[in-house]
Jmol script that loads the backbone (N, CA, C; Angstrom):
load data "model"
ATOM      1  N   UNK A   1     -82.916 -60.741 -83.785  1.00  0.00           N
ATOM      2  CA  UNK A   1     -84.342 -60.984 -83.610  1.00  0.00           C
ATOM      3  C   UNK A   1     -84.988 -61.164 -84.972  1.00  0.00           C
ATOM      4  N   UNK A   2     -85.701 -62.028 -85.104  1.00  0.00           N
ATOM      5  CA  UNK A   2     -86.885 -62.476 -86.390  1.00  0.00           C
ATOM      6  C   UNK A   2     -88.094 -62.572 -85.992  1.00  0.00           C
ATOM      7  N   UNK A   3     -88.818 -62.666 -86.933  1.00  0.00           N
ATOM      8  CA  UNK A   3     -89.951 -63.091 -86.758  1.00  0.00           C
ATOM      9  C   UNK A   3     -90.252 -64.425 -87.409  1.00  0.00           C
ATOM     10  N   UNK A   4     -90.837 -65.184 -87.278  1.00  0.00           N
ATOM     11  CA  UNK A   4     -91.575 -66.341 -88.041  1.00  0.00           C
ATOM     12  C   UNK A   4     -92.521 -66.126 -88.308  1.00  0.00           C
ATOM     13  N   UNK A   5     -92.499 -66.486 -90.231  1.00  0.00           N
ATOM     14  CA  UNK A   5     -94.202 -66.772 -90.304  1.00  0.00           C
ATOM     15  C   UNK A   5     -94.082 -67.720 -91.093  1.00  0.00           C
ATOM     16  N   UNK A   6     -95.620 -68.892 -90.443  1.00  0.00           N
ATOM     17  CA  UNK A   6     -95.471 -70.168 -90.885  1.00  0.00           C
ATOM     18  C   UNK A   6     -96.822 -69.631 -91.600  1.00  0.00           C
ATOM     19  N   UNK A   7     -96.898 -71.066 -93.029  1.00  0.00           N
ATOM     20  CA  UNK A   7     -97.720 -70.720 -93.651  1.00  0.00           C
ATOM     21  C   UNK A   7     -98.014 -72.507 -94.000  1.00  0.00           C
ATOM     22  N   UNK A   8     -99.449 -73.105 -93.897  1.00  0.00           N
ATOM     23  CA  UNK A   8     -99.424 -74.443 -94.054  1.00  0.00           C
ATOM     24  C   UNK A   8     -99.348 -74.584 -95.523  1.00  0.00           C
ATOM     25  N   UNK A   9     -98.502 -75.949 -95.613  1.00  0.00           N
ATOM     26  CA  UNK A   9     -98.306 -76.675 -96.507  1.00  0.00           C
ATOM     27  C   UNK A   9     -99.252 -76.872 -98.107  1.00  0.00           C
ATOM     28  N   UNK A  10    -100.987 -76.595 -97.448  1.00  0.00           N
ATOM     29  CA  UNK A  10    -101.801 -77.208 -98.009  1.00  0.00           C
ATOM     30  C   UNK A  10    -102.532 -75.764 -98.949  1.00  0.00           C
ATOM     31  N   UNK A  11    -101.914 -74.780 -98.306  1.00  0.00           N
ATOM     32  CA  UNK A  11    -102.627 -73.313 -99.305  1.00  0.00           C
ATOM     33  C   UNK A  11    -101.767 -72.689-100.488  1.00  0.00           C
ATOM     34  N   UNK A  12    -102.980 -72.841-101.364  1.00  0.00           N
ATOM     35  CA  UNK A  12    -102.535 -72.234-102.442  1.00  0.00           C
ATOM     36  C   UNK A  12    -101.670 -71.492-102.415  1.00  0.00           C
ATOM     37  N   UNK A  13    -100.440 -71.106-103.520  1.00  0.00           N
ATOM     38  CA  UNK A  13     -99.532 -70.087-103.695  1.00  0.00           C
ATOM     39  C   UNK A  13    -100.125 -68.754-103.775  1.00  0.00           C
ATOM     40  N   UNK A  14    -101.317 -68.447-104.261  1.00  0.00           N
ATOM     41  CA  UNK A  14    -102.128 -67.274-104.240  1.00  0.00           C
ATOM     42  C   UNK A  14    -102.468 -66.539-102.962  1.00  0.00           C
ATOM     43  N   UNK A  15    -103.134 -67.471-102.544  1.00  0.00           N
ATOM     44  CA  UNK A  15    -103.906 -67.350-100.914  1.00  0.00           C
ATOM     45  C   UNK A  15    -102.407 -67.299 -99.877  1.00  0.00           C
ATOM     46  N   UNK A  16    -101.059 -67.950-100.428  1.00  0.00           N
ATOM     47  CA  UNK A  16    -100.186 -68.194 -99.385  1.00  0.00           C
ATOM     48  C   UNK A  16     -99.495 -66.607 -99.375  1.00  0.00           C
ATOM     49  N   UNK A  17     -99.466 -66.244 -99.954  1.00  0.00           N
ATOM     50  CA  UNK A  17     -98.935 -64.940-100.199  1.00  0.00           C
ATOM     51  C   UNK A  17     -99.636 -63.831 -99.290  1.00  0.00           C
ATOM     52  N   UNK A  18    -101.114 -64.029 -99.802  1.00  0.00           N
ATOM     53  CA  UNK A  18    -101.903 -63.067 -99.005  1.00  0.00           C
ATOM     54  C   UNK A  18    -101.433 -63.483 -97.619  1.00  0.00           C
ATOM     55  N   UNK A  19    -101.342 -64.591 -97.320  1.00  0.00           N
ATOM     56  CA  UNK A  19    -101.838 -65.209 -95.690  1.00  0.00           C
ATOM     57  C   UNK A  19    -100.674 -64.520 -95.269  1.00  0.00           C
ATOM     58  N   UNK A  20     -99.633 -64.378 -95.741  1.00  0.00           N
ATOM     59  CA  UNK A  20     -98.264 -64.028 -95.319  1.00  0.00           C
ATOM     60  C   UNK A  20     -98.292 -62.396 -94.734  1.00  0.00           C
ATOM     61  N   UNK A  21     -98.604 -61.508 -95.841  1.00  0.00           N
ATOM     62  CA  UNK A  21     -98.705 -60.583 -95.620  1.00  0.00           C
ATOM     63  C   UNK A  21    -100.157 -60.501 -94.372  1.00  0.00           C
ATOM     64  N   UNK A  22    -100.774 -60.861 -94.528  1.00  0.00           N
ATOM     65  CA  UNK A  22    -102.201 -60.504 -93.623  1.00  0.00           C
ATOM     66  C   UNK A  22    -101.555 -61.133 -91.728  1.00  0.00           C
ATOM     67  N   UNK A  23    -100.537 -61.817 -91.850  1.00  0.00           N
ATOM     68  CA  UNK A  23     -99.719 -62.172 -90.932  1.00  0.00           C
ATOM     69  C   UNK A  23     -98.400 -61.201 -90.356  1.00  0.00           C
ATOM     70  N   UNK A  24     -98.203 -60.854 -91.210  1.00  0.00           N
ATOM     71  CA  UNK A  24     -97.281 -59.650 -90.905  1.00  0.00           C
ATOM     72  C   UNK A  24     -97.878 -58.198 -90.330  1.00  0.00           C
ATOM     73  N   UNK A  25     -98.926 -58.062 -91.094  1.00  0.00           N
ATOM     74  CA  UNK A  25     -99.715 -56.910 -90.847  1.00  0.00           C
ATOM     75  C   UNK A  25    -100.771 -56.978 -89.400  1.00  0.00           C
ATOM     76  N   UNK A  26    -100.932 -58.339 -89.326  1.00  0.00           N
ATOM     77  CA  UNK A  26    -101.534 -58.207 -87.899  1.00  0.00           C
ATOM     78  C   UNK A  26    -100.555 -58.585 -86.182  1.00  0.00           C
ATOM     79  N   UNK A  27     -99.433 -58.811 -87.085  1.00  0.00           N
ATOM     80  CA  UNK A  27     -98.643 -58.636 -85.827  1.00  0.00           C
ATOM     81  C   UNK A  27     -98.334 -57.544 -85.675  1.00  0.00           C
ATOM     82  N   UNK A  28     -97.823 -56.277 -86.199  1.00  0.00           N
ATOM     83  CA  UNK A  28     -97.487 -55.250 -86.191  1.00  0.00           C
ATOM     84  C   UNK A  28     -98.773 -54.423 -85.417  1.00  0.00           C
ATOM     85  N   UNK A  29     -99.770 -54.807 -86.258  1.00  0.00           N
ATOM     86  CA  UNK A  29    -101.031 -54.440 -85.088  1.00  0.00           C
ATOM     87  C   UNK A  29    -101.243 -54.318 -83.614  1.00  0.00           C
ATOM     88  N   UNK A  30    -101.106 -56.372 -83.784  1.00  0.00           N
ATOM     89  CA  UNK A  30    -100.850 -56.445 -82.437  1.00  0.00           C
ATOM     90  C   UNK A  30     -99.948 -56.136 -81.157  1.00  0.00           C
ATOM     91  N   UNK A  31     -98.846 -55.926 -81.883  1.00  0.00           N
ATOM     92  CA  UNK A  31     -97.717 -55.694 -80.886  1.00  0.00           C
ATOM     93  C   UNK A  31     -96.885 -54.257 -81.082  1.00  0.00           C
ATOM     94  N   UNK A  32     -97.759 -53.679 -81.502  1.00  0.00           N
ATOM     95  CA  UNK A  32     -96.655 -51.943 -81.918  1.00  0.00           C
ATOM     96  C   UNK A  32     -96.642 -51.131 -80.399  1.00  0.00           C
ATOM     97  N   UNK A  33     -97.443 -51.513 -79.947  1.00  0.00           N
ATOM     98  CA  UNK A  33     -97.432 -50.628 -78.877  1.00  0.00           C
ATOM     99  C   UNK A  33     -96.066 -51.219 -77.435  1.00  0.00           C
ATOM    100  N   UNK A  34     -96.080 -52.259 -77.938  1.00  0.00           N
ATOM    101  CA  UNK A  34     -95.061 -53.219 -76.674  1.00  0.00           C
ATOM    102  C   UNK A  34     -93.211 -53.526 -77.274  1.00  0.00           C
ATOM    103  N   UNK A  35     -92.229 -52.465 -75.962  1.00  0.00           N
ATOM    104  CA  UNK A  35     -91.279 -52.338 -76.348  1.00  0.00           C
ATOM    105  C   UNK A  35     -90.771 -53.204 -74.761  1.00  0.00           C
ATOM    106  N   UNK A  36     -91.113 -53.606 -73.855  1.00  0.00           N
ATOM    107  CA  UNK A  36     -90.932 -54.427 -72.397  1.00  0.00           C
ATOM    108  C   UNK A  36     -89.811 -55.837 -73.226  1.00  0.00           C
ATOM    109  N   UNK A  37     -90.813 -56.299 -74.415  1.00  0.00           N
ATOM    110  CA  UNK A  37     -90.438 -57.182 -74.790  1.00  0.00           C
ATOM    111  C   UNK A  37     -89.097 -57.631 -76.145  1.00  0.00           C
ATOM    112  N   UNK A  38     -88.784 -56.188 -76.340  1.00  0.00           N
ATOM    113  CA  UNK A  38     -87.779 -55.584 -77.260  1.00  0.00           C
ATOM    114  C   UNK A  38     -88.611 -55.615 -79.003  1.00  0.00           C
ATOM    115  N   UNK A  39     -90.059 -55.531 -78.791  1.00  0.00           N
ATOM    116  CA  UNK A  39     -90.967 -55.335 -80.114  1.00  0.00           C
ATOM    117  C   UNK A  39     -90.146 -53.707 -80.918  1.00  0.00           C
ATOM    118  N   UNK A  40     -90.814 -52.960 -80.370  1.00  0.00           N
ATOM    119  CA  UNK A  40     -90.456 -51.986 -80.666  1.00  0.00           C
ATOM    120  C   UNK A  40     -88.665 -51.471 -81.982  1.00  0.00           C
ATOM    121  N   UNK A  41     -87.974 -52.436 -80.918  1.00  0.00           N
ATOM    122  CA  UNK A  41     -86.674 -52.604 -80.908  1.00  0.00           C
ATOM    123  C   UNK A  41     -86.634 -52.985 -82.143  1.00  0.00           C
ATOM    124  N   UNK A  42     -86.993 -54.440 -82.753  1.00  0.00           N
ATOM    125  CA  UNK A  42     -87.120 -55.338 -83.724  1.00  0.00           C
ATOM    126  C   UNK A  42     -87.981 -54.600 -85.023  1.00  0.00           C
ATOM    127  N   UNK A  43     -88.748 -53.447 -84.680  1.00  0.00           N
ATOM    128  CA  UNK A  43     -89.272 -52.736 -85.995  1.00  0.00           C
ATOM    129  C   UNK A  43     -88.389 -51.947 -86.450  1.00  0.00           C
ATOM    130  N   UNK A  44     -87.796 -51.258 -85.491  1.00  0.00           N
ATOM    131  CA  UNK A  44     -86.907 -50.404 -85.826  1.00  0.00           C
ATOM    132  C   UNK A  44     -85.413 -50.770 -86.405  1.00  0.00           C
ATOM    133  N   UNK A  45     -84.548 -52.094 -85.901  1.00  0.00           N
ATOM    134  CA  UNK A  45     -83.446 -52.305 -85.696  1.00  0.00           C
ATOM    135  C   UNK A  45     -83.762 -53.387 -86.893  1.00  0.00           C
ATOM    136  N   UNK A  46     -84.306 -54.120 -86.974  1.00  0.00           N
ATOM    137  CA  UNK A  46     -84.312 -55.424 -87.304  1.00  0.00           C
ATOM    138  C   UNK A  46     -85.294 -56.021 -88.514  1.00  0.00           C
ATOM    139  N   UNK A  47     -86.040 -55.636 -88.100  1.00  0.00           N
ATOM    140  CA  UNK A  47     -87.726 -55.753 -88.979  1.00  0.00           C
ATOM    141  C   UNK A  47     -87.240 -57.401 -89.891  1.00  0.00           C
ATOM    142  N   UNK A  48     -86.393 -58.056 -89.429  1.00  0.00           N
ATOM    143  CA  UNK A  48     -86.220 -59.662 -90.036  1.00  0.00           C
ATOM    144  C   UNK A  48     -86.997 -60.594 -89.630  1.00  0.00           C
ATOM    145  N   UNK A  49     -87.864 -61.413 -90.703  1.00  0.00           N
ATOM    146  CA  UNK A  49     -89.060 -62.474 -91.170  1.00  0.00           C
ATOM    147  C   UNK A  49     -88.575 -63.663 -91.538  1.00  0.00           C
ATOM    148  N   UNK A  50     -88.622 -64.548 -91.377  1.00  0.00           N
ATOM    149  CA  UNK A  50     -88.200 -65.893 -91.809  1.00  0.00           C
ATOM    150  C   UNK A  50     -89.616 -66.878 -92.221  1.00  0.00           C
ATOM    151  N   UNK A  51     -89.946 -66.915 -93.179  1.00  0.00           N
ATOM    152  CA  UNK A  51     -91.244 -67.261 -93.996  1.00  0.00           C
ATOM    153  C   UNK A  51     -91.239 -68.975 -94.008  1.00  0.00           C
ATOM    154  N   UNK A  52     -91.682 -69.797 -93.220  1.00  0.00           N
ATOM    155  CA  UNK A  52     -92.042 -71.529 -93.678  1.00  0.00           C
ATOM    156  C   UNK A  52     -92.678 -71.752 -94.201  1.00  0.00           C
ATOM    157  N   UNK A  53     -92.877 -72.969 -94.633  1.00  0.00           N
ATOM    158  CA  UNK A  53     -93.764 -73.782 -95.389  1.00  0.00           C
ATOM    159  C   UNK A  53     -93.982 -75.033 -94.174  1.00  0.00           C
ATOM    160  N   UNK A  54     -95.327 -75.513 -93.447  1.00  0.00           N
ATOM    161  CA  UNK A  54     -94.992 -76.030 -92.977  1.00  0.00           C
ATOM    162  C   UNK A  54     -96.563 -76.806 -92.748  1.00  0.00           C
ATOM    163  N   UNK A  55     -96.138 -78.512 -92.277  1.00  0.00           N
ATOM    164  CA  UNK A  55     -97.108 -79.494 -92.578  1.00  0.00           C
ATOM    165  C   UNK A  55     -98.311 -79.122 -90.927  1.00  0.00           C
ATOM    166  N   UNK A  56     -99.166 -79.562 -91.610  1.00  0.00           N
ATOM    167  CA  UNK A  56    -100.682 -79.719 -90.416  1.00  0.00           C
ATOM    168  C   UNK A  56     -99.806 -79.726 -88.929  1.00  0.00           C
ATOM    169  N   UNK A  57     -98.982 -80.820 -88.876  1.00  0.00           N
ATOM    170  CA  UNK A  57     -98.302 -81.154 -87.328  1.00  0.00           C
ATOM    171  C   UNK A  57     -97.333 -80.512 -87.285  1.00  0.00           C
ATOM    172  N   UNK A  58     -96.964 -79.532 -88.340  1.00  0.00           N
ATOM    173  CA  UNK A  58     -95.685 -78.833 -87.786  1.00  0.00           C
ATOM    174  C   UNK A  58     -96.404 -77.398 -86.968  1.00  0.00           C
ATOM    175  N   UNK A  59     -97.722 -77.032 -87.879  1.00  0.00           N
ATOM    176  CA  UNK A  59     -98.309 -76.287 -87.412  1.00  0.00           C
ATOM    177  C   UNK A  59     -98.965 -76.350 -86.604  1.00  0.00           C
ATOM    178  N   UNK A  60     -99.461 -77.170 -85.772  1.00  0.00           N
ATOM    179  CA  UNK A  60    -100.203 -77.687 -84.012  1.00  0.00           C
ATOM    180  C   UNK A  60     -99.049 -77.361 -83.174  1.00  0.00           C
ATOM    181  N   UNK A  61     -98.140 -78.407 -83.769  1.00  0.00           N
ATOM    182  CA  UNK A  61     -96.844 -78.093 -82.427  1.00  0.00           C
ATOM    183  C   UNK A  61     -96.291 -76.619 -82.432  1.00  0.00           C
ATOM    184  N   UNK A  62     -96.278 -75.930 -83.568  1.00  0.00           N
ATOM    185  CA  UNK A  62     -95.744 -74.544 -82.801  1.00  0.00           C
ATOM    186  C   UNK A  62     -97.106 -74.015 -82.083  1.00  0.00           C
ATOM    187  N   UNK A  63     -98.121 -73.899 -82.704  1.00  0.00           N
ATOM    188  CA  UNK A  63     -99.296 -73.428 -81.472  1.00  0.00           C
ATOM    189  C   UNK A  63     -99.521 -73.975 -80.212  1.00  0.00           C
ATOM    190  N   UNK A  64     -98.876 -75.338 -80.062  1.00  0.00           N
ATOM    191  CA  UNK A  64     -99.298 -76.068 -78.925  1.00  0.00           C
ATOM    192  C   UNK A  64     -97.711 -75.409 -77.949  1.00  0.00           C
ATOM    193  N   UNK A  65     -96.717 -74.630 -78.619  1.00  0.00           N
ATOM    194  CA  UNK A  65     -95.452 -74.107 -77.757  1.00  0.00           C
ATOM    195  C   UNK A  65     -95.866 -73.079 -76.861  1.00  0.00           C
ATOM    196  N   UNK A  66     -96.691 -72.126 -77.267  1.00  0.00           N
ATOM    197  CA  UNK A  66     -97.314 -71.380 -76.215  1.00  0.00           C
ATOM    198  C   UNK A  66     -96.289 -70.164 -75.934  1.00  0.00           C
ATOM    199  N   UNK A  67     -95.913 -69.840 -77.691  1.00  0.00           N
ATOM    200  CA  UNK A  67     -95.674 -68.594 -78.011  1.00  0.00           C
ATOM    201  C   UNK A  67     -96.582 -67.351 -77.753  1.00  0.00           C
ATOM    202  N   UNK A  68     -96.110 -66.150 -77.841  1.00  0.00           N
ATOM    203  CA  UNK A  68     -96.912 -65.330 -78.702  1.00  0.00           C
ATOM    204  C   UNK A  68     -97.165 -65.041 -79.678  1.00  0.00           C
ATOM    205  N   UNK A  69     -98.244 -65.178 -80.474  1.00  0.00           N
ATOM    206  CA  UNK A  69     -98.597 -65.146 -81.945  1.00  0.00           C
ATOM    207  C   UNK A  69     -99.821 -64.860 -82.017  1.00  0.00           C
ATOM    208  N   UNK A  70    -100.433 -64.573 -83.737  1.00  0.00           N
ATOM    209  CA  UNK A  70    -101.123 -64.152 -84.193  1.00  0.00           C
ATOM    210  C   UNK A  70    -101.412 -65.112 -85.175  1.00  0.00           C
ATOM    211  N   UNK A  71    -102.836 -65.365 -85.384  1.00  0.00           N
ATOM    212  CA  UNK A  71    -102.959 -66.391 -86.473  1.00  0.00           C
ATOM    213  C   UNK A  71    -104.040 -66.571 -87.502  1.00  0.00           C
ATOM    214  N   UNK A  72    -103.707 -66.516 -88.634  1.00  0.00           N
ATOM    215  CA  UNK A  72    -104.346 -66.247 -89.902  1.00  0.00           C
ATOM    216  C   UNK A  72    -105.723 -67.099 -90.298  1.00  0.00           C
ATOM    217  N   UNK A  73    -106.346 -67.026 -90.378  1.00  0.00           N
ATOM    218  CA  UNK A  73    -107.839 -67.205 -90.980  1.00  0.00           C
ATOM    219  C   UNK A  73    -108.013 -66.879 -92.347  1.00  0.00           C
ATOM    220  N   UNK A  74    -108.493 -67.782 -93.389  1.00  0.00           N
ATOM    221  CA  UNK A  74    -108.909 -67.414 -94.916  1.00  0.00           C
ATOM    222  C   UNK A  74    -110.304 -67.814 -95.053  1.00  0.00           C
ATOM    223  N   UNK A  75    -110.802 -66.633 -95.279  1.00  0.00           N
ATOM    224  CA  UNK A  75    -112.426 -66.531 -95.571  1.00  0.00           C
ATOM    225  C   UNK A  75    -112.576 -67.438 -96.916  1.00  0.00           C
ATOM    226  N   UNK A  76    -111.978 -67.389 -97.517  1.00  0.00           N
ATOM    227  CA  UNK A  76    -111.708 -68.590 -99.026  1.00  0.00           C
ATOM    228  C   UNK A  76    -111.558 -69.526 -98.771  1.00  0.00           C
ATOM    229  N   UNK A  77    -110.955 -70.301 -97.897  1.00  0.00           N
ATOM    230  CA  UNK A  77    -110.677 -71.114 -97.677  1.00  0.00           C
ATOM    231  C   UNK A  77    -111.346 -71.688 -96.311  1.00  0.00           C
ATOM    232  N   UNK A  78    -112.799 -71.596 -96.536  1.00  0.00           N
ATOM    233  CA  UNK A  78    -113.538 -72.422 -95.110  1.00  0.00           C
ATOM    234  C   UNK A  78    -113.489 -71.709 -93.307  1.00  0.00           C
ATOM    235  N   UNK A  79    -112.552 -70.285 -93.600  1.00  0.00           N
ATOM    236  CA  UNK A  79    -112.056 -70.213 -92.253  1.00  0.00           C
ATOM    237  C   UNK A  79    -111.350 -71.275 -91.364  1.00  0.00           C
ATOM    238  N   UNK A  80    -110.462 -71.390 -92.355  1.00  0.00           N
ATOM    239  CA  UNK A  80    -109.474 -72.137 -92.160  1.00  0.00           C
ATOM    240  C   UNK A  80    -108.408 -71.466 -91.004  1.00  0.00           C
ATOM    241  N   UNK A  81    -107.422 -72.097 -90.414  1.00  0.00           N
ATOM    242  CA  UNK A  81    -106.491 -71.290 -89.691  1.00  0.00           C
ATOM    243  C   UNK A  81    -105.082 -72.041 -90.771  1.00  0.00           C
ATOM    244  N   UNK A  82    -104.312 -70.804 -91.802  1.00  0.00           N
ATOM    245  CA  UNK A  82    -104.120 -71.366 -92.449  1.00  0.00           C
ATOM    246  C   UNK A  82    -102.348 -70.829 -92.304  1.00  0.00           C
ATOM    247  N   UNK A  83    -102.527 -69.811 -91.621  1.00  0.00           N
ATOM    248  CA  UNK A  83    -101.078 -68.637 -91.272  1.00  0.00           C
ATOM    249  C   UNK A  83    -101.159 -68.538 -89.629  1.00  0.00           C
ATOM    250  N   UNK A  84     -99.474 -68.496 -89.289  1.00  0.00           N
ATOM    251  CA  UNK A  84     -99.582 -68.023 -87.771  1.00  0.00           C
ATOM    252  C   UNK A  84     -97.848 -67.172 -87.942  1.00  0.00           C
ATOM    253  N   UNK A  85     -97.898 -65.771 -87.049  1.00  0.00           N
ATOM    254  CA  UNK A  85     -96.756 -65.356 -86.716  1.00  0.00           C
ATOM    255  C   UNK A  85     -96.454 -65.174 -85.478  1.00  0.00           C
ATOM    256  N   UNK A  86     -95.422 -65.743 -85.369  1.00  0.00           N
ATOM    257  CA  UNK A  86     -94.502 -65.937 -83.913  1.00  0.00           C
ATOM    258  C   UNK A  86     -93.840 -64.091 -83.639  1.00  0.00           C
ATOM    259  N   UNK A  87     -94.168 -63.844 -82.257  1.00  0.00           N
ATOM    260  CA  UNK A  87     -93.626 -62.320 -82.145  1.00  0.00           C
ATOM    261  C   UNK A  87     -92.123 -62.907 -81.331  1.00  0.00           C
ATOM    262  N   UNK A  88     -91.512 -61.872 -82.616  1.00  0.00           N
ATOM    263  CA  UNK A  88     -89.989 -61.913 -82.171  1.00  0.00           C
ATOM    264  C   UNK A  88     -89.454 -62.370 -80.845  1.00  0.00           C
ATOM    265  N   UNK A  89     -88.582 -63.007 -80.432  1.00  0.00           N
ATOM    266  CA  UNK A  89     -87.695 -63.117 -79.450  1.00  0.00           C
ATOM    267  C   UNK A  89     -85.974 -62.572 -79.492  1.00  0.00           C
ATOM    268  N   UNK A  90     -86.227 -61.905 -78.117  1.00  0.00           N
ATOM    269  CA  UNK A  90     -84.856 -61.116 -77.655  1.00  0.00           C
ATOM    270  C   UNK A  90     -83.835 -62.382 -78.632  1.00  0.00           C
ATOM    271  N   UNK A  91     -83.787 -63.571 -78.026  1.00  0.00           N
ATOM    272  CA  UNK A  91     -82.654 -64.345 -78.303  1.00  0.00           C
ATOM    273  C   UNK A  91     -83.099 -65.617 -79.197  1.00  0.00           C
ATOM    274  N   UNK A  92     -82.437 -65.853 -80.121  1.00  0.00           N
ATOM    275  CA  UNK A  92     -82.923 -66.868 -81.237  1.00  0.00           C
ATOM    276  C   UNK A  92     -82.919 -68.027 -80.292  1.00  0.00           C
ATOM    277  N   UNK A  93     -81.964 -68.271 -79.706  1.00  0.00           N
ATOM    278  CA  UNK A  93     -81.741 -69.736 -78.900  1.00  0.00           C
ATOM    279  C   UNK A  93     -83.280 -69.693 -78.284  1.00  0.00           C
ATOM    280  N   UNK A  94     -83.851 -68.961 -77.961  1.00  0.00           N
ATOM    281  CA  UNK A  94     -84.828 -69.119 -76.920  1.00  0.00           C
ATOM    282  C   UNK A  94     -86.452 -69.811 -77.987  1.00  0.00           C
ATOM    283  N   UNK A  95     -86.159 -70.286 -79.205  1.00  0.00           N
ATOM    284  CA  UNK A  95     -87.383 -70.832 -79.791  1.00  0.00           C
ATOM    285  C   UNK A  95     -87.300 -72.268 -79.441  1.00  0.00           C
ATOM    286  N   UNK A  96     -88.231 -72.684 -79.360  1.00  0.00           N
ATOM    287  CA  UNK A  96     -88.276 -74.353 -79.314  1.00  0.00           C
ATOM    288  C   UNK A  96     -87.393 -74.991 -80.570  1.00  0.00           C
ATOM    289  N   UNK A  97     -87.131 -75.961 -79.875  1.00  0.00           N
ATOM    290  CA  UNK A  97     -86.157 -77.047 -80.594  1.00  0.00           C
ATOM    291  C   UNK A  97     -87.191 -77.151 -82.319  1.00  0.00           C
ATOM    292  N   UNK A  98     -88.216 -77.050 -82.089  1.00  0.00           N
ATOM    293  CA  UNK A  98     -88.841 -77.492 -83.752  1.00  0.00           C
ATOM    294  C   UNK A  98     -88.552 -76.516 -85.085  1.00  0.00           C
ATOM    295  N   UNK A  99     -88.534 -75.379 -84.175  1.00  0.00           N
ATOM    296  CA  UNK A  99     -87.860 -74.219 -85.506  1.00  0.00           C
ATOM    297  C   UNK A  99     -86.720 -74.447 -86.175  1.00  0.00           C
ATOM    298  N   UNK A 100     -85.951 -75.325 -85.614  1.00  0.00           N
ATOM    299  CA  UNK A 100     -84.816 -75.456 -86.509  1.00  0.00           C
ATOM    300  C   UNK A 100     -84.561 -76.461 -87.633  1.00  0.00           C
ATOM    301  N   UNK A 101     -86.353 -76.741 -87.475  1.00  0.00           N
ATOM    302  CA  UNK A 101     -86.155 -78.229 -88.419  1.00  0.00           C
ATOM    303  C   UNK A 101     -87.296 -77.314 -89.237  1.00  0.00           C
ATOM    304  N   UNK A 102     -87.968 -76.326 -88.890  1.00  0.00           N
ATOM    305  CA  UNK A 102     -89.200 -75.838 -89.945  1.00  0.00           C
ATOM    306  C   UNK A 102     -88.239 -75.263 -91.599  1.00  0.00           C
ATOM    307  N   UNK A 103     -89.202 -75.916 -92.954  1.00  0.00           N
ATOM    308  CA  UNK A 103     -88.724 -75.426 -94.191  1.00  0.00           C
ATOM    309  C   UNK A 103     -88.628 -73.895 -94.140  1.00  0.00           C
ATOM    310  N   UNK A 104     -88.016 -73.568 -95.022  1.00  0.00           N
ATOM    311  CA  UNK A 104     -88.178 -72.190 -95.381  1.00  0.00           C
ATOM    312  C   UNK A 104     -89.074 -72.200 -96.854  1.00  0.00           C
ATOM    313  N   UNK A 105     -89.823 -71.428 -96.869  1.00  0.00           N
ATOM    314  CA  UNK A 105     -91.375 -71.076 -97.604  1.00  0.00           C
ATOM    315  C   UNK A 105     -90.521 -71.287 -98.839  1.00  0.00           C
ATOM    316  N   UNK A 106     -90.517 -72.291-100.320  1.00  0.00           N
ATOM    317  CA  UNK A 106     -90.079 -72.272-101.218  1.00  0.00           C
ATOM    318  C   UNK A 106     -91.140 -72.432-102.612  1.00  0.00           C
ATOM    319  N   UNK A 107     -91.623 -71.819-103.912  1.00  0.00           N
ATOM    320  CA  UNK A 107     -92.853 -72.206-104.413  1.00  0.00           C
ATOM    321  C   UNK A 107     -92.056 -73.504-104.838  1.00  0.00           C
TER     322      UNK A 107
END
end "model"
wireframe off; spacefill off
backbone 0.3
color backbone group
């Protein structure tokens, strides 16, 4: 089990960092209480992140997959939606076909 966190293409290395962490920290928020879905499981066992870098349309189409996620806003940046994290899945196979083409976050 992983988590994804995508981070768009277009934010600063400064701001991308924050967005990352402020993405991590509000999934844990959101989902600490839910173990139905093997959350719980994945803090304890696993706690593995897989960080993208990823363009305007890479970032619609994972929101338009109709995951569960959480998604980042930068007050600096216009209130922008600029971060989103995908809550873990039991089985990797089970992400949409586009994750396997998303970058991994590189400066």
């Amino acid at each position: 089990m992983k988590m994804y966190i995508l981070i768009k293409d277009t934010v600063p290395l400064g701001h991308a960092i924050n967005c990352a962490a402020h993405a991590g920290a509000m999934a844990i928020l959101e989902w600490r209480e839910y173990n139905e879905d093997g959350f719980s499981d994945w803090i304890a066992k696993s706690f593995k992140k897989v960080t993208c870098k990823v363009t305007e349309a890479e970032f619609e189409a994972v929101k338009a997959c109709d995951l569960d996620c959480v998604i980042v806003t930068e007050s600096a940046l216009n209130n922008e939606q600029v971060a989103i994290a995908i809550k873990p899945l039991i089985n990797d196979d089970d992400y949409p076909q586009i994750f396997k083409y998303l970058k991994l976050y590189k400066e």
